[in-house]
C-alpha positions as CSV (number, residue, x, y, z in Angstrom):
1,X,0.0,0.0,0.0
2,X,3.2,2.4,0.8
3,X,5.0,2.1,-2.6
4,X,7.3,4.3,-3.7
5,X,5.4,6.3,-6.4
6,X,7.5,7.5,-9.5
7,X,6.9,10.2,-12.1
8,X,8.9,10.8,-15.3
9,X,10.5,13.2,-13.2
10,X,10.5,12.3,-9.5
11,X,9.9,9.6,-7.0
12,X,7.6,10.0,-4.5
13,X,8.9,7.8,-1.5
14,X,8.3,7.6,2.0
15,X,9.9,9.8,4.6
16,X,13.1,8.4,6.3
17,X,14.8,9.6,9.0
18,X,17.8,10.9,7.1
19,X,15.7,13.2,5.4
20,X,15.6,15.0,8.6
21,X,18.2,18.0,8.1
22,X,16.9,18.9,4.6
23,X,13.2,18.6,5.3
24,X,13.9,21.0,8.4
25,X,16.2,23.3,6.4
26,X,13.0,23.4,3.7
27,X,9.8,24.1,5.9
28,X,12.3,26.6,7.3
29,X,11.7,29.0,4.4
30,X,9.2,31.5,4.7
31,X,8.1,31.1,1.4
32,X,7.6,27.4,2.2
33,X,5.7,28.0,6.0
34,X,4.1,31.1,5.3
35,X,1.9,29.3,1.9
36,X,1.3,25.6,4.4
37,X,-1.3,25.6,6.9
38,X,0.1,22.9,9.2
39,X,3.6,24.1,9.2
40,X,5.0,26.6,11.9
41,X,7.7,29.1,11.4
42,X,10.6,27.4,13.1
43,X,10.7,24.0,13.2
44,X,13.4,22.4,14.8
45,X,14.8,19.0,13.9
46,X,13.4,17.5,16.7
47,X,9.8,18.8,15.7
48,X,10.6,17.2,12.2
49,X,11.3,13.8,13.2
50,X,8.0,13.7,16.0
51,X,5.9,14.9,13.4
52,X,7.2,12.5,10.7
53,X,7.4,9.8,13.3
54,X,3.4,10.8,13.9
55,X,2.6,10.7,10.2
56,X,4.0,7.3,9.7
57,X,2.1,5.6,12.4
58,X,-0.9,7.1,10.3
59,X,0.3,6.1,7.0
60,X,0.1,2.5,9.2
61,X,-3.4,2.7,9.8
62,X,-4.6,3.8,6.4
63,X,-5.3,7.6,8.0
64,X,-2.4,9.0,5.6
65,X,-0.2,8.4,2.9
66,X,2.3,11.4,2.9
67,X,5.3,10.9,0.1
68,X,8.2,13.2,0.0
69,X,9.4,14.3,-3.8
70,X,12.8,13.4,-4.7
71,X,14.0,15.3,-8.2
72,X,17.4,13.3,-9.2
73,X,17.8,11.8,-5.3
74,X,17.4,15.1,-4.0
75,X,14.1,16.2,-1.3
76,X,12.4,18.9,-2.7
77,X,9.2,19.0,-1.0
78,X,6.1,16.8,0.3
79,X,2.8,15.5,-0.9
80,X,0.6,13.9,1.1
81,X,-3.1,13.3,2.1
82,X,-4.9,12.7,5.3
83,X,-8.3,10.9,5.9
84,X,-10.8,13.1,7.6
85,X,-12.0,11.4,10.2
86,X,-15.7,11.9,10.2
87,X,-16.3,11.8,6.3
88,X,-13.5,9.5,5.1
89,X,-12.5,11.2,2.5
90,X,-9.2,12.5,2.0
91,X,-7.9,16.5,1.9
92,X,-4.5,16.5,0.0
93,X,-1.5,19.2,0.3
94,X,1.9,19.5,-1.2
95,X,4.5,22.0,-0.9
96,X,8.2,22.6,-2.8
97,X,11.3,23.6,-2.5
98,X,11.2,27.5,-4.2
99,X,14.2,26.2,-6.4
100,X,12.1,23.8,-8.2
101,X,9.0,26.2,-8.3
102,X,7.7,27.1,-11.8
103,X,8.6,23.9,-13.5
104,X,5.3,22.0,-13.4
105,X,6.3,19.3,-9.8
106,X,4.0,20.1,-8.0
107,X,1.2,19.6,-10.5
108,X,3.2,15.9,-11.3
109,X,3.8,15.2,-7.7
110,X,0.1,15.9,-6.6
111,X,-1.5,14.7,-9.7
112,X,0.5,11.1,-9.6
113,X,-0.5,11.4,-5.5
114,X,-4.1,11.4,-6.2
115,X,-4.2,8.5,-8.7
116,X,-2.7,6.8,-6.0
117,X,-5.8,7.3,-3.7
118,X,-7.9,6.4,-6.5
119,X,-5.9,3.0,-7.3
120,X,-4.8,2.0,-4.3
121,X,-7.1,3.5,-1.5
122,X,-10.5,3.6,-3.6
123,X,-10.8,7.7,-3.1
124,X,-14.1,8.7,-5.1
125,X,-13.7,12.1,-4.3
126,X,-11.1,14.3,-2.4
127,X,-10.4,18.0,-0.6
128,X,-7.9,20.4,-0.7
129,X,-7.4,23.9,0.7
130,X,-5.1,26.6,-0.4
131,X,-4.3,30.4,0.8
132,X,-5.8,33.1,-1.5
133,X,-2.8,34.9,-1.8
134,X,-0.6,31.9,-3.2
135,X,-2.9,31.3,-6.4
136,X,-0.5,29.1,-8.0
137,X,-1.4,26.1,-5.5
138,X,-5.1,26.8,-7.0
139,X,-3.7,26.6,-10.5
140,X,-2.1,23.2,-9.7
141,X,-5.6,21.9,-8.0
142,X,-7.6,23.2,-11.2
143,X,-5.6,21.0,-13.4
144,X,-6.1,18.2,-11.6
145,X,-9.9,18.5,-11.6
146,X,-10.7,20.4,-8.2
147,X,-13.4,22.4,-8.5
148,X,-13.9,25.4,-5.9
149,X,-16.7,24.7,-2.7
150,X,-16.1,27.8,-0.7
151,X,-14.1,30.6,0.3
152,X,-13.5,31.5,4.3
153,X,-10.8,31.7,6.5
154,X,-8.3,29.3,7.0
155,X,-5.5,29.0,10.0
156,X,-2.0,29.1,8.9
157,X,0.5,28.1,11.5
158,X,3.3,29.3,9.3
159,X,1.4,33.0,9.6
160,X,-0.4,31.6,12.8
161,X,-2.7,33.6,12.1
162,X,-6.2,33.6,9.8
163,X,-5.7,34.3,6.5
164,X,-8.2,34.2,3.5
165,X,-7.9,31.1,1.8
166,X,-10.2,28.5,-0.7
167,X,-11.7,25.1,-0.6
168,X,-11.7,22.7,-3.1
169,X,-13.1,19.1,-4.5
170,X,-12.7,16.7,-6.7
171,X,-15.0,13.8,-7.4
172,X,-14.6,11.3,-9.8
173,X,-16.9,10.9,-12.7
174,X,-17.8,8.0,-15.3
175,X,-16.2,10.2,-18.1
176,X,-12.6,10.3,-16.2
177,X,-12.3,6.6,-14.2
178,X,-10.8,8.7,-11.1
179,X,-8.1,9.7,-13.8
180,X,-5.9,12.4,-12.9
């Protein structure tokens, strides 16, 4: 069920504990925290490897299935996914490295992530949030199918504060199999 996942460009594999140091040294970046709900402005090592420690127990019990993107061995970000628990249905998120922005990733990394949930956890529909002001996370959910359900209010621990941000959906249809 926890495959690695690969791209034509990038492998999406699970986290391991040598990823540590880089993953901390990239949620560090403002860019990266400040566009992330669930990521606060500095993260210390040890934070990294509880909360990765905490996500793999879920990836265990079928409540997640996070993958962190490698481009050419290297870490350059996270996708992932977590099972609400009172609907079932999963919200993804991804973030990247600013050196790899621009150059289609995250669009591969989160549209090869939800076939996944489609193939190999039976996801008929999904969520996903983003922040108003970083539209280009909207632009990567529109390709993939999302479809806006509301706008609101969203906490962003990066900011850890509200900020304006957008929910979105995608279901799958007869027409598209649950294709990305």
């Amino acid at each position: 069920m926890f495959e690695d996942i690969t791209t034509s460009r990038l492998l999406l594999r699970s986290y391991h504990e040598d990823d540590a140091v880089r993953y901390t040294e990239l949620v560090n970046d403002p860019r990266v925290y400040r566009n992330v709900g669930r990521v606060r402005a500095g993260q210390t090592l040890d934070e990294t490897r509880r909360i990765q420690s905490e996500r793999a127990e879920k990836n265990r019990r079928g409540e997640s299935a996070g993958r962190v993107i490698t481009l050419s061995g290297e870490l350059v970000g996270l996708v992932g996914g977590g099972r609400n628990a009172e609907t079932g249905i999963f919200e993804i998120g991804y973030w990247l490295a600013p050196s790899v922005w621009g150059q289609g990733y995250a669009t591969e990394a989160a549209g090869a992530f939800k076939q996944h949930l489609v193939d190999r956890m039976g996801a008929r529909q999904l969520t996903a949030e983003y922040l108003a002001d970083n539209p280009a996370s909207g632009r990567v959910l529109g390709k993939l199918g999302f479809v806006e359900t509301a706008r609101g209010e969203h906490f962003c621990l990066g900011r850890d504060a509200m900020v304006p941000g957008i929910s979105m959906a995608w279901a799958a249809t007869r027409d598209d199999g649950g294709r990305p």
